[in-house]
C-alpha positions in Angstrom: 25.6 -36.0 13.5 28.9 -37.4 12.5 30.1 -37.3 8.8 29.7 -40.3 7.0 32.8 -41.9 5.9 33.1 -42.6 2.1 32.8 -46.1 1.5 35.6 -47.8 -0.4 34.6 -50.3 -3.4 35.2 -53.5 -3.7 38.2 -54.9 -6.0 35.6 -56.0 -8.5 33.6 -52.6 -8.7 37.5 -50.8 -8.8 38.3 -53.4 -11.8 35.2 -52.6 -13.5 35.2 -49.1 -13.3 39.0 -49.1 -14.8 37.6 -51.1 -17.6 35.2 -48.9 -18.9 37.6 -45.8 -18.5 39.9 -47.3 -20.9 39.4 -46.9 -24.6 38.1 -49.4 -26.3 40.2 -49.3 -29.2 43.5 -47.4 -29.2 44.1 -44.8 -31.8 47.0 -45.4 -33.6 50.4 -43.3 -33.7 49.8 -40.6 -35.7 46.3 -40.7 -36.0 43.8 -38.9 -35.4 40.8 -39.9 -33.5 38.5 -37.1 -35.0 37.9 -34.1 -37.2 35.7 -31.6 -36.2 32.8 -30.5 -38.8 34.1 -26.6 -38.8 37.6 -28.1 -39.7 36.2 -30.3 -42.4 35.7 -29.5 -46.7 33.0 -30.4 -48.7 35.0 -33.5 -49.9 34.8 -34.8 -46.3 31.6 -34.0 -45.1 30.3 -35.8 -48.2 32.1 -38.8 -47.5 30.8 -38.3 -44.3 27.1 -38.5 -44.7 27.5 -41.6 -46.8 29.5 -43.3 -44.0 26.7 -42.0 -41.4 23.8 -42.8 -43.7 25.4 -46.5 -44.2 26.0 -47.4 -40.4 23.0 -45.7 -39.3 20.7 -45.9 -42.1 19.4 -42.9 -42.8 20.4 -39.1 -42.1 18.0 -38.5 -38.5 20.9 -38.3 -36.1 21.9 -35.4 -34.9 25.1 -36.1 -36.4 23.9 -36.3 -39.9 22.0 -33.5 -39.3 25.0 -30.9 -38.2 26.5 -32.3 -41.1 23.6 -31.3 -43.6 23.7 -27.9 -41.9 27.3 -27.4 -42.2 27.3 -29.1 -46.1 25.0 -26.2 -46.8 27.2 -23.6 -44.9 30.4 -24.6 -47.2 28.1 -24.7 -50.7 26.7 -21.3 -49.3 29.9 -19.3 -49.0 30.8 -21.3 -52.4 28.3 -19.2 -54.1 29.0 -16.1 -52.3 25.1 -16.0 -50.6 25.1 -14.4 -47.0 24.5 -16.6 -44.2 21.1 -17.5 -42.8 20.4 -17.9 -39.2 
């Protein structure tokens, strides 16, 4: 049995393939393109879930639901309460 040669793509299926590798929109200087929820306040997690609840009406995404989880982390330590798990 001889090894099968990979088989090039065509210049259409290349020109595609860049396309969807590129950002859609690019970030602009000095921005940046996302906080992560441990690096987040209260303030911003709050402004957070209205934005998610907004665009994806309601709070059932995962998302919205790390977001509730970590809103009640930050309240939590707050108030001094140990951690639940």
């Amino acid at each position: 049995m001889k090894p099968e040669k990979p088989k090039e793509k065509k210049p259409e299926e290349k020109a595609k393939l860049e396309e969807a590798k590129a950002p859609a929109v690019p970030p602009k200087p000095g921005e940046k393109k996302r906080k992560k929820l441990r690096n987040m306040n209260l303030e911003e997690i709050e402004k957070k879930l209205k934005e998610t609840e907004e665009k994806m009406g309601g709070l059932e995404s995962r998302y919205a639901q790390h977001l509730l989880r970590r809103k009640e982390e930050l309240i939590r330590k707050q108030e001094g309460q140990p951690k639940e798990e």
